[in-house]
C-alpha positions in Angstrom: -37.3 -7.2 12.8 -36.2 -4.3 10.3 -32.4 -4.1 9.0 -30.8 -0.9 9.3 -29.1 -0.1 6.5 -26.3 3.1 6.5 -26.7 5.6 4.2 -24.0 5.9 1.1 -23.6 9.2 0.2 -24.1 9.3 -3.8 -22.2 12.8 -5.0 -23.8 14.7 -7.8 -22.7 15.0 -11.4 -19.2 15.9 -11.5 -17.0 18.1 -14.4 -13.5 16.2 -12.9 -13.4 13.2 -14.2 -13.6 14.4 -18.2 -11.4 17.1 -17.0 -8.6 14.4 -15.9 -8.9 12.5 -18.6 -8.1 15.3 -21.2 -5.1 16.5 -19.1 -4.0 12.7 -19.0 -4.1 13.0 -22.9 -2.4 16.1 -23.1 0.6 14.4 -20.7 0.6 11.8 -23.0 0.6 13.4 -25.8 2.9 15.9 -25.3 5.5 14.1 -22.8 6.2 11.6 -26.0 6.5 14.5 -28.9 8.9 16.2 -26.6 10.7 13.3 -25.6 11.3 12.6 -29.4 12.2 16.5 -30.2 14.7 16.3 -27.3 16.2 13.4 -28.6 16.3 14.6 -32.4 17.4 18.2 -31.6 13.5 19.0 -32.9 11.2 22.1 -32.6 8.4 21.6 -31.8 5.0 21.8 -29.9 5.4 18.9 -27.2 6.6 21.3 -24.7 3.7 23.3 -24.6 1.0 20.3 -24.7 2.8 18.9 -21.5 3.0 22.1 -19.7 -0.8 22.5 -20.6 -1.4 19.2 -19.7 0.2 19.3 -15.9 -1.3 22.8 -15.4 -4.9 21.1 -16.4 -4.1 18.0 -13.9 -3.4 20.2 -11.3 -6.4 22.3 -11.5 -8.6 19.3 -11.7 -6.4 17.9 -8.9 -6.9 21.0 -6.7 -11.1 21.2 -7.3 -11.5 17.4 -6.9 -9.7 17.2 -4.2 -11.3 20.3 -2.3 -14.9 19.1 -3.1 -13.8 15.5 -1.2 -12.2 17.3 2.0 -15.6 19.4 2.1 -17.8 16.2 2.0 -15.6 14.6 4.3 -15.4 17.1 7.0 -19.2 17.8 6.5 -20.0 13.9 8.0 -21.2 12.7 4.6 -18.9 9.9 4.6 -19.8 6.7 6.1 -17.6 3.5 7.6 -18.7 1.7 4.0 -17.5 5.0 2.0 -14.2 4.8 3.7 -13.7 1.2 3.1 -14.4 2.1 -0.6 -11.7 4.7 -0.4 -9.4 2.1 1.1 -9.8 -0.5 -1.7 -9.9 1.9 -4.9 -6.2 3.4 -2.9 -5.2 -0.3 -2.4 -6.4 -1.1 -6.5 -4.5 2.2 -7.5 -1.5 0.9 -5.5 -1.7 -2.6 -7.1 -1.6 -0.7 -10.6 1.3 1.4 -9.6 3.0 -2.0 -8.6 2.2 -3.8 -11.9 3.4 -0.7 -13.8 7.0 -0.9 -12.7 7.0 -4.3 -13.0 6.6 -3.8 -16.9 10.1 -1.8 -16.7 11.4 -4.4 -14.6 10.6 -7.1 -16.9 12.0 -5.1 -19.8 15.4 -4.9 -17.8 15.3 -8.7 -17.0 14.8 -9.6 -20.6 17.7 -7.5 -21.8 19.8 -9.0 -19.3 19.0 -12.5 -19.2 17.8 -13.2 -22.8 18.5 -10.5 -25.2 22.3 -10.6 -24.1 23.0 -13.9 -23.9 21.0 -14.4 -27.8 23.2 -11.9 -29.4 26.2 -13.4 -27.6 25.7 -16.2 -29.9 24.2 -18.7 -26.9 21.4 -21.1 -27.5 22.5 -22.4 -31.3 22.5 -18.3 -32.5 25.8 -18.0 -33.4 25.1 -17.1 -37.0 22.4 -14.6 -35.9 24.1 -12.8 -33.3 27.1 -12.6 -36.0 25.2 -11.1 -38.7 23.3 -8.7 -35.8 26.1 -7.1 -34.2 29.9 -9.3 -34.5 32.0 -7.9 -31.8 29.5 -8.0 -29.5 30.5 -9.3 -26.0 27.8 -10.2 -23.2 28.6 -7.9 -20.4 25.9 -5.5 -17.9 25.7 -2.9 -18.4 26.1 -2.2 -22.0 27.7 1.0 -22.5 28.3 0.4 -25.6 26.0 0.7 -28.7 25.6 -0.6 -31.9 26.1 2.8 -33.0 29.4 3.2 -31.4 28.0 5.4 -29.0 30.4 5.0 -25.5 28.7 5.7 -22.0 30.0 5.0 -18.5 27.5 3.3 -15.8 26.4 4.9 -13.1 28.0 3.7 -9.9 25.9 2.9 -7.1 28.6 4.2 -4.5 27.9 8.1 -4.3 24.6 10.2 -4.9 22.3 6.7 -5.5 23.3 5.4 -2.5 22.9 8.7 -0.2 19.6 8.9 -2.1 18.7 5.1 -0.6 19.4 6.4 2.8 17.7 9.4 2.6 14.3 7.4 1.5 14.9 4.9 4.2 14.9 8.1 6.6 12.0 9.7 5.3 9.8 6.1 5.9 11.0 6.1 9.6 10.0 10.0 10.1 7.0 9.5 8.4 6.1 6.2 10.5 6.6 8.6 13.6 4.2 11.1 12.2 2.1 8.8 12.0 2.1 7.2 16.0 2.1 10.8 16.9 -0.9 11.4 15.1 -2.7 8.0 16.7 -1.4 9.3 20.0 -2.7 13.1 19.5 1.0 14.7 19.7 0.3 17.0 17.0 3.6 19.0 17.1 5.5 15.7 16.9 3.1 15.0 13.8 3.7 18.2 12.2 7.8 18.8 12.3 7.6 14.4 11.5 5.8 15.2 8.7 7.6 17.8 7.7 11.0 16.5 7.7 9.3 13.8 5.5 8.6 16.3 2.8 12.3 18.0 3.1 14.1 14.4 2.4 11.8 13.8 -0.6 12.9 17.4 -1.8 15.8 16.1 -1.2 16.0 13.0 -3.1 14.7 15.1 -6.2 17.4 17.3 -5.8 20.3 15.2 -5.6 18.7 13.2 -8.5 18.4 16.0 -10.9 22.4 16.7 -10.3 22.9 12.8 -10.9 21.0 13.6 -14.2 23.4 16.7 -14.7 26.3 14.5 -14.2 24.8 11.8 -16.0 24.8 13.9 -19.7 27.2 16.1 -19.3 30.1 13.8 -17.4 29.7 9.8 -18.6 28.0 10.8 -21.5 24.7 9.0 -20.3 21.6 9.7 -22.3 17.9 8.8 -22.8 19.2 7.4 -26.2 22.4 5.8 -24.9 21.4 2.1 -26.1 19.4 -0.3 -23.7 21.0 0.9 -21.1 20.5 4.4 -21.1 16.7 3.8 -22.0 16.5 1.2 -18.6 18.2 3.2 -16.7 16.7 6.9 -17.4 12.7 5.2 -17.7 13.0 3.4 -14.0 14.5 6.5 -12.4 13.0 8.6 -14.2 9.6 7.7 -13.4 10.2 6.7 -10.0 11.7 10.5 -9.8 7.5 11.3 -10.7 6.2 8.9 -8.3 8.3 10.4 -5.6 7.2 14.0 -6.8 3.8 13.6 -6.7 4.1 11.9 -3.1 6.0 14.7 -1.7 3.0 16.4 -3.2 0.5 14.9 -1.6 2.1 14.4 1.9 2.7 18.5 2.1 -0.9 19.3 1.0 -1.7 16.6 4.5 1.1 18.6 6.0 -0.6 22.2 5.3 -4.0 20.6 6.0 -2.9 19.3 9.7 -1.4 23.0 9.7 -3.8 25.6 8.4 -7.1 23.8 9.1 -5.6 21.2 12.0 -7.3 18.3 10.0 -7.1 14.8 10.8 -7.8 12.6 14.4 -6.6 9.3 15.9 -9.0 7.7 14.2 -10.6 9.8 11.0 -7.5 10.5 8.8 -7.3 8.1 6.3 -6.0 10.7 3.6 -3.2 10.5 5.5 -2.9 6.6 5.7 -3.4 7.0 2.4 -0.2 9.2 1.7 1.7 6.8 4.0 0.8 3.9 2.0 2.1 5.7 -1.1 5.0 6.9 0.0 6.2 3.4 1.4 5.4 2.3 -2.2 7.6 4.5 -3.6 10.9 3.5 -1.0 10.4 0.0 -1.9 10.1 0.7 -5.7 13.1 2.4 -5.1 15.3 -0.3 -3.0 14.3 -3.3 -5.7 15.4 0.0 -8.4 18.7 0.7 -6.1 19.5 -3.1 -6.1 18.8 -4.1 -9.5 19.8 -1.1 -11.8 22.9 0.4 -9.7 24.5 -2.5 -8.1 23.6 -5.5 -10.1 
């Protein structure tokens, strides 16, 4: 008796991928010149590299993106294809996870080694007293070697309406999502919507923290340890938040405009839930360990 095999579709030769990776360099590239111009009071051309590297991104983004929707809704996809989508989301998840656990680990050694060495501890008395003399072990440091004085962010305030407001855009977007199983659409659409407007939200009230961080408690990208922990983990969970506000209001205008999406095709959506959740846990282990602790 014959198998029956179904088909895979095989796409043909595609520009997007050499396109991604040359506006990945560009990001690169020109996110660390500018970083170290910023920092150095420094003219130079980083700017324009990342601005030319986020426009390129986004183009690719956008064609990539519109040449998957179009193969999608033309039935080219099979069950296998969408369990391929599913693992290379749950892979680019995992990468996502091991990524901020780099910045966490960097955290956890300046707290629980790096302090306690120069603190003299662990027979390095003479070390820590030739490294830095009056220094005392104490989280957070606001106090370089410099001299350089900073207050700590308090947790009470801005980071923890910003906790609340993720933890509200999870539930809203978990509704979305029942209404969509369920085929309520205009529950799905103002659900999904109201997720988008708390994750503008969050960016907002995070770029006025960042205001209040320079110019108030004197908080900076080069304020010692510190600073560098504290600006790097928010900082780029501020992206990861971005670009999944991002991608749930493209879903949004898709269910909108072209009323994409049933009970039971609509894993670019799952896959925009799955993100997003990623990026309000990120930020409750971030809330816990970098504002309260």
């Amino acid at each position: 008796m014959a198998k029956t095999y179904q088909t895979y579709y095989v796409p043909e030769q595609s520009p997007w991928p050499i396109v991604g990776a040359i506006a990945l360099f560009l990001l690169a590239f020109g996110a660390g010149h500018f970083v170290n111009e910023v920092t150095r009071n420094k003219e130079g051309h980083g700017e324009y590299m990342l601005m030319a590297g986020v426009a390129l991104l986004v183009f690719m983004l956008v064609g990539w993106f519109r040449n998957v929707i179009d193969e999608s809704m033309s039935g080219l996809y099979s069950a296998q294809m969408d369990r391929s989508f599913r693992q290379g989301m749950s892979w680019f998840i995992f990468s996502e996870v091991m990524f901020f656990a780099a910045f966490f680990g960097a955290l956890f050694y300046a707290r629980m080694i790096a302090m306690p060495w120069l603190d003299g501890e662990s027979n390095n008395a003479m070390t820590a007293e030739i490294l830095w003399p009056d220094f005392t072990a104490h989280w957070p440091m606001t106090k370089t070697p410099g001299g350089i004085e900073t207050t700590a962010m308090p947790w009470q305030g801005l980071p923890l309406y910003n906790t609340l407001i993720l933890l509200t855009s999870s539930v809203t977007l978990q509704f979305a999502h029942v209404a969509l199983e369920q085929g309520k659409r205009l529950q799905l659409r103002l659900m999904l919507l109201l997720t988008v407007l708390l994750g503008a939200s969050f960016l907002g009230l995070q770029a006025y923290e960042y205001m209040h961080a320079y110019q108030d408690l004197n908080l900076r990208l080069d304020s010692g340890i510190y600073g560098n922990t504290f600006f790097l983990l928010t900082g780029f969970h501020g992206l990861h938040v971005t670009l999944g506000a991002l991608f749930l209001a493209i879903i949004w205008l898709r269910i909108m405009l072209k009323n994409h999406f049933t009970a039971h095709n609509h894993f670019a959506f799952q896959a925009a839930a799955w993100y997003w959740h990623f990026v309000d846990v990120v930020w409750l282990c971030l809330f816990v360990f970098v504002y309260v602790l």
